[in-house]
Backbone bond lengths (Angstrom), bond angles and torsions (degrees), N, CA, C in turn:
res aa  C-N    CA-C-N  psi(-1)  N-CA   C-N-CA  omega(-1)  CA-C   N-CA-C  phi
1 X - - - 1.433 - - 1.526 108.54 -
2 X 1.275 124.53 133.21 1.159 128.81 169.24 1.464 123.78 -96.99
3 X 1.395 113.07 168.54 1.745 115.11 175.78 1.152 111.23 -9.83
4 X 1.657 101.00 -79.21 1.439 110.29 -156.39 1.475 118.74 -42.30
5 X 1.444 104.58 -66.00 1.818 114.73 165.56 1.732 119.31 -38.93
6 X 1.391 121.20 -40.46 1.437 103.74 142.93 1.487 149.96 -39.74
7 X 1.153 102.88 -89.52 1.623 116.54 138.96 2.190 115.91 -10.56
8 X 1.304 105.10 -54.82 1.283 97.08 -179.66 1.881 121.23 -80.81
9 X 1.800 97.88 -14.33 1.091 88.82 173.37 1.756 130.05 -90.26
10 X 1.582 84.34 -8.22 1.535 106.98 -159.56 2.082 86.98 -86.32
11 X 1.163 125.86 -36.34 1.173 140.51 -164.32 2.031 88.95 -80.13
12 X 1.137 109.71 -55.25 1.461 111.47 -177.57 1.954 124.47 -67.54
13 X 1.437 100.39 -23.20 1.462 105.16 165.79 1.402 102.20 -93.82
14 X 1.226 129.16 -36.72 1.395 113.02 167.75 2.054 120.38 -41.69
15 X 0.972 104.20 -70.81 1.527 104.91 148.86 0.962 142.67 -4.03
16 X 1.560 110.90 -71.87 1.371 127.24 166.79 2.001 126.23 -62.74
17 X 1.197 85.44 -36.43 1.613 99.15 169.23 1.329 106.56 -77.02
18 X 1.357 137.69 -46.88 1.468 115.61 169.74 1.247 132.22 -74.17
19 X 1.237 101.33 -2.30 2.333 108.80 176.37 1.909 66.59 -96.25
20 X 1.062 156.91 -120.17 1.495 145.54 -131.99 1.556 116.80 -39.17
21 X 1.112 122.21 -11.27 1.859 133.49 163.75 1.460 95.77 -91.97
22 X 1.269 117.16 -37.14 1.867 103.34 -173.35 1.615 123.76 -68.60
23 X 2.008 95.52 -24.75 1.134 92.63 -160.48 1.763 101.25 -85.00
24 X 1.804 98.28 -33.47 1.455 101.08 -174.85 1.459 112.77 -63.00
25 X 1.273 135.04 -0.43 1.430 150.82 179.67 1.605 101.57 -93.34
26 X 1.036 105.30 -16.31 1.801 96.62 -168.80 1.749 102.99 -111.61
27 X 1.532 100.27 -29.16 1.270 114.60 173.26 1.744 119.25 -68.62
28 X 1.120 106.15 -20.09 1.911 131.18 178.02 1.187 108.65 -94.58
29 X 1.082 116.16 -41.95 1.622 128.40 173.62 1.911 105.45 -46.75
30 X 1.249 87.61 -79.00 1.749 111.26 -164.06 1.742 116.72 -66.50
31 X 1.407 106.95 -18.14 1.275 129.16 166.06 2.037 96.37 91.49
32 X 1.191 108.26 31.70 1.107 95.98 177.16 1.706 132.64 -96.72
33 X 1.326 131.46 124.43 1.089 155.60 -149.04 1.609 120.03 68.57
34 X 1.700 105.89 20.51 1.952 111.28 171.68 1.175 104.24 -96.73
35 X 1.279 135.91 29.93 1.687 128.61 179.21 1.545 102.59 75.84
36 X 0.837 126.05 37.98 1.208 126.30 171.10 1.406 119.72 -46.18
37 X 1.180 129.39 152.57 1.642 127.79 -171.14 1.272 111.98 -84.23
38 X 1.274 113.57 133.88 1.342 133.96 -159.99 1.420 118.48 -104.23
39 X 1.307 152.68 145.20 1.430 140.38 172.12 1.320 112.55 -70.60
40 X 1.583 122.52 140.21 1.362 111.88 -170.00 1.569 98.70 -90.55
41 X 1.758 111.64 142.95 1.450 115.62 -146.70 1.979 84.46 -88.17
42 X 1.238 102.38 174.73 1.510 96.56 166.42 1.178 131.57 -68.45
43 X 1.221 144.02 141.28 1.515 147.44 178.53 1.690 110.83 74.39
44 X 1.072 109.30 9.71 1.670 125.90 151.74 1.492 134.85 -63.97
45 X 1.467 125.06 88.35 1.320 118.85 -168.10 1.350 105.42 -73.60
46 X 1.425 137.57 -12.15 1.460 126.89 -170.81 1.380 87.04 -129.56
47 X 1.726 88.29 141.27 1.686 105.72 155.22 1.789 117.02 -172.09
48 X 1.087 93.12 170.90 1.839 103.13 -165.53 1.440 83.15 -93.01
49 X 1.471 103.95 109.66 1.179 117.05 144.27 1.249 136.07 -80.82
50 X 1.849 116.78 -20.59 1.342 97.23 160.15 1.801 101.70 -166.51
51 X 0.940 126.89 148.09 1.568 117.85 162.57 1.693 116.85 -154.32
52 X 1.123 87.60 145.43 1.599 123.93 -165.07 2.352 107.54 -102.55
53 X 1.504 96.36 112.57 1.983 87.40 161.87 1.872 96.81 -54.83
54 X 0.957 85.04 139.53 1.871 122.83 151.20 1.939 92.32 -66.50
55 X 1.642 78.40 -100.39 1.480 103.38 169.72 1.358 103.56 -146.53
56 X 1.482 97.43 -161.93 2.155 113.39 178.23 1.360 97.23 -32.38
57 X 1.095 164.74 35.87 1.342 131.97 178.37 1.447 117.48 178.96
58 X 1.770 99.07 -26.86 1.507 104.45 175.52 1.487 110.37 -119.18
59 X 1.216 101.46 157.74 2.084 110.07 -175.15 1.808 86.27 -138.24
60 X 1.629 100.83 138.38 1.342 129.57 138.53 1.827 112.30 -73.68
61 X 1.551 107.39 127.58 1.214 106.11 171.97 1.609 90.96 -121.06
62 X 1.329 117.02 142.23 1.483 127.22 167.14 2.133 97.71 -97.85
63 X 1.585 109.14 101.96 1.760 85.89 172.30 1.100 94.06 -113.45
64 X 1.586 105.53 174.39 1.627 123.99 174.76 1.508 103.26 -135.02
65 X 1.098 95.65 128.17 1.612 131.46 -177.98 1.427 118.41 -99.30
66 X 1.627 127.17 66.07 2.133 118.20 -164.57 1.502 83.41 68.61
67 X 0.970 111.16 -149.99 1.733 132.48 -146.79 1.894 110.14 -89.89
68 X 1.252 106.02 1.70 1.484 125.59 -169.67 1.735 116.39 -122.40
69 X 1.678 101.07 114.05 1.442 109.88 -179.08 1.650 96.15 -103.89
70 X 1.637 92.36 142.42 1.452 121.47 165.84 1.536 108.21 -118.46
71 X 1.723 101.09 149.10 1.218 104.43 173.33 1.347 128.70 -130.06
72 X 1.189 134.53 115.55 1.718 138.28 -107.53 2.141 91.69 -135.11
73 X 0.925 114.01 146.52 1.445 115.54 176.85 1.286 85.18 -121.55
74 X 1.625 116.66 130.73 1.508 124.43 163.24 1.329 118.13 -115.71
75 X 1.651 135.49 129.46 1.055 149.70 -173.04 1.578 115.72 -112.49
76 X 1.481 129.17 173.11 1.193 120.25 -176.37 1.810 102.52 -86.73
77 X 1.463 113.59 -9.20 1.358 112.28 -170.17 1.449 103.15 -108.89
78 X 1.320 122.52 -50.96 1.717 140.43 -153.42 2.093 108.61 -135.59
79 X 0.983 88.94 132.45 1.524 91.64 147.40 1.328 120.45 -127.66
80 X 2.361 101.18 159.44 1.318 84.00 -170.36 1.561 91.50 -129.71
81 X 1.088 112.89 154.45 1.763 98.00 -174.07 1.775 98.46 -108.06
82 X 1.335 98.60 116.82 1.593 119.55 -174.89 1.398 125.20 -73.39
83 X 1.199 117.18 -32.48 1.516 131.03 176.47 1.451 114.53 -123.99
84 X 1.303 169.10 114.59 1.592 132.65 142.02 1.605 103.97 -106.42
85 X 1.421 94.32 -173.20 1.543 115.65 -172.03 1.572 105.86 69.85
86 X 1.015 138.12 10.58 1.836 134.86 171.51 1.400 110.43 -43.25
87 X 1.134 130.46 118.17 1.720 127.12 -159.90 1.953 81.73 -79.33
88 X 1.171 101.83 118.08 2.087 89.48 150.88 1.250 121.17 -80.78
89 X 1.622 90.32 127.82 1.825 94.88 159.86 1.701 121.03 -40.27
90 X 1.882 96.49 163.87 1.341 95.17 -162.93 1.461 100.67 -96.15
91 X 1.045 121.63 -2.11 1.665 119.97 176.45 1.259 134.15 -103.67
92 X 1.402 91.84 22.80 1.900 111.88 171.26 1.410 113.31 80.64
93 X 1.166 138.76 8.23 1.088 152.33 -172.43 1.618 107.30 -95.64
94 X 1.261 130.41 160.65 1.696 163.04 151.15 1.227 95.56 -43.08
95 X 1.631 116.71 109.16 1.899 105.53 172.38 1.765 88.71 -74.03
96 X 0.957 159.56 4.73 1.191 126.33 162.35 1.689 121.88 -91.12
97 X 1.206 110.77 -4.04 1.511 116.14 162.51 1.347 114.01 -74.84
98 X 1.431 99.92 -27.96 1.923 95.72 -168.61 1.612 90.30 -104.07
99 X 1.224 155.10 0.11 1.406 117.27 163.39 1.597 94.11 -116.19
100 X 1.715 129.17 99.09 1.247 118.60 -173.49 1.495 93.65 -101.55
101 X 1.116 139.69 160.38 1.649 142.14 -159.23 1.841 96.60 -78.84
102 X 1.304 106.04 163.73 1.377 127.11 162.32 1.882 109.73 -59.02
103 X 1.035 117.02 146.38 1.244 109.78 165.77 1.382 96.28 -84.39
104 X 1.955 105.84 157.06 1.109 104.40 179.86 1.638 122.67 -81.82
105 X 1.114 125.93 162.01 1.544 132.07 -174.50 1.903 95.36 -91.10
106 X 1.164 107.38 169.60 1.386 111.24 172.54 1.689 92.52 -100.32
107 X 1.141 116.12 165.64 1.138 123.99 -169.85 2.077 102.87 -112.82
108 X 1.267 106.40 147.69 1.572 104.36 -152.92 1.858 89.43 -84.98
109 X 1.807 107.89 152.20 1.208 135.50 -172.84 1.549 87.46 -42.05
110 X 1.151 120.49 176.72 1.489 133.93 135.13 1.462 101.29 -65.47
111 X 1.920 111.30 137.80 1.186 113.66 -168.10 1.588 138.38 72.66
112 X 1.642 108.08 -8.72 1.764 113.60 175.92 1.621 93.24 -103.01
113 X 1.304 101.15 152.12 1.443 116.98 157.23 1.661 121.49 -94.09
114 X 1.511 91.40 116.34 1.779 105.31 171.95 1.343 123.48 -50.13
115 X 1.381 128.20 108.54 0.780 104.50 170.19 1.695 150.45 -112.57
């Protein structure tokens, strides 16, 4: 084998290793094959309404159980369930999207009236 056929293979696995970094980048991106959240099918009382990395190793799952979200810490060894009884909203939505806080007000000088 000469140069060239080196060179073309070394140029052709180069290639191949960056479409396999592109895809695992697109695959991390889009959340595809991490449990990604699913639509709850009809006549399904449980479903993942939402989950969040911790980090490497741990996931927040938000589930809903009938009309009641729990919120569960999952580990590779233990889970711990962090919140339950969360009433769910009635419009299918994340109660933490629908009650997002007030922005804060500035608070009045000494001497101004709040109004």
């Amino acid at each position: 084998m000469e140069l060239d056929g080196y060179l073309r293979f070394v140029v052709a696995l180069a290639f191949v290793l960056a479409l396999i970094a592109l895809f695992a980048w697109l695959a991390r991106r889009f959340g595809i094959g991490s449990g990604a959240v699913r639509r709850q099918a009809r006549g399904k009382r449980l479903s993942v309404v939402e989950a969040a990395a911790v980090d490497g190793r741990r996931r927040l799952v938000l589930l809903r159980r009938d009309d009641v979200e729990h919120l569960v810490l999952m580990g590779p060894q233990s889970e711990v369930v962090i919140e339950t009884g969360i009433p769910a909203p009635a419009n299918g939505t994340s109660a933490a999207a629908e009650t997002s806080p007030a922005p804060p007000q500035p608070e009045p000088a000494k001497g101004e009236v709040a109004s």
